[in-house]
N, C-alpha and C positions, 0 to 999 in steps of 0.2 A: 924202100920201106923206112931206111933211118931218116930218111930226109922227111917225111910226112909224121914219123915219131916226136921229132924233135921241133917239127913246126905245130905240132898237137899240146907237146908239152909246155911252149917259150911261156914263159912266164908263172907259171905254177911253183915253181921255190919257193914263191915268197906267197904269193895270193891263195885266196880259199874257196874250194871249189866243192860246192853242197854237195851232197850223197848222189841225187840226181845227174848234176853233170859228168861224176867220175863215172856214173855206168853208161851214159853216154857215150863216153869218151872211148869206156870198156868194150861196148856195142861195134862201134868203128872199127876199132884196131882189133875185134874178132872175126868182123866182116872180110874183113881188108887180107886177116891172115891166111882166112878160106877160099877167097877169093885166089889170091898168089896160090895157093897151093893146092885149087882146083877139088875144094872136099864142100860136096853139096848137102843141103839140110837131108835131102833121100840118104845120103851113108850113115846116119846115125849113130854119127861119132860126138861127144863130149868137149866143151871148150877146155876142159882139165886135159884131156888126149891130145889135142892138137896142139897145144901149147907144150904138153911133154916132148910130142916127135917134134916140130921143129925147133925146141929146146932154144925158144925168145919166152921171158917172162910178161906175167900179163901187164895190163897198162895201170893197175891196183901198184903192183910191184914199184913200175916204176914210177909212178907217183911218189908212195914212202921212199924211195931212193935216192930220187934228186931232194926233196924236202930234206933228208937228212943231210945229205951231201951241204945244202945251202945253211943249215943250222950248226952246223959243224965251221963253217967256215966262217958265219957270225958270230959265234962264241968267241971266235979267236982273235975276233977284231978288237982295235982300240977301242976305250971308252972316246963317245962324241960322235963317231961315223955314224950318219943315217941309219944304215939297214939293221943296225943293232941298238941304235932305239928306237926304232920304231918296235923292234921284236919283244923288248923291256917295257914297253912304255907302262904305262898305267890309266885309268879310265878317268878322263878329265874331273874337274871337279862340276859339280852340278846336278840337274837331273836327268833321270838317263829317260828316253822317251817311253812311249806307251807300248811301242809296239814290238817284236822279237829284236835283242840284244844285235847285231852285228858280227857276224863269221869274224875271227881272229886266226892269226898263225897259229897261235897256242891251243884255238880249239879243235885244228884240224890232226 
């Protein structure tokens, strides 16, 4: 299961992942934890119960946890390295298009 967690996750620190995909994402790794742990939709049990007894947090959790994890560790970087301007930057100069803004780190 860590092994499929963390190939679920690769890349989410830094990128932005709409509303949609995180319950995706949620969808899987609730399937996946019922699956392993043999509890069918007939027991009607709660994904809030199943995630207490096997006492793994949901995939919501670990989302905000590596995100902070990675903002945490761009903070602390020098000024000049990539991934800390890119997380500073600012919206170029010009006009911005017609259609919806563009997901950012800052907006996730």
């Amino acid at each position: 299961m860590a092994c499929v967690v963390c190939t679920l996750l690769y890349g989410s620190e830094f990128g932005t992942l709409t509303s949609h995909q995180e319950r995706r994402l949620n969808t899987f790794h609730m399937r996946n934890l019922r699956r392993i742990f043999d509890i069918t939709w007939r027991d009607h049990v709660t994904n809030n119960t199943v995630l207490e007894e096997t006492g793994i947090p949901s995939m919501f959790t670990l989302l905000k946890q590596r995100r902070m994890r990675m903002l945490g560790h761009a903070t602390r970087m020098e000024d000049g390295r990539i991934p800390k301007d890119l997380l500073y930057r600012e919206l170029p100069t010009g006009k911005r298009p017609t259609r919806r803004p563009r997901l950012r780190f800052k907006d996730a």
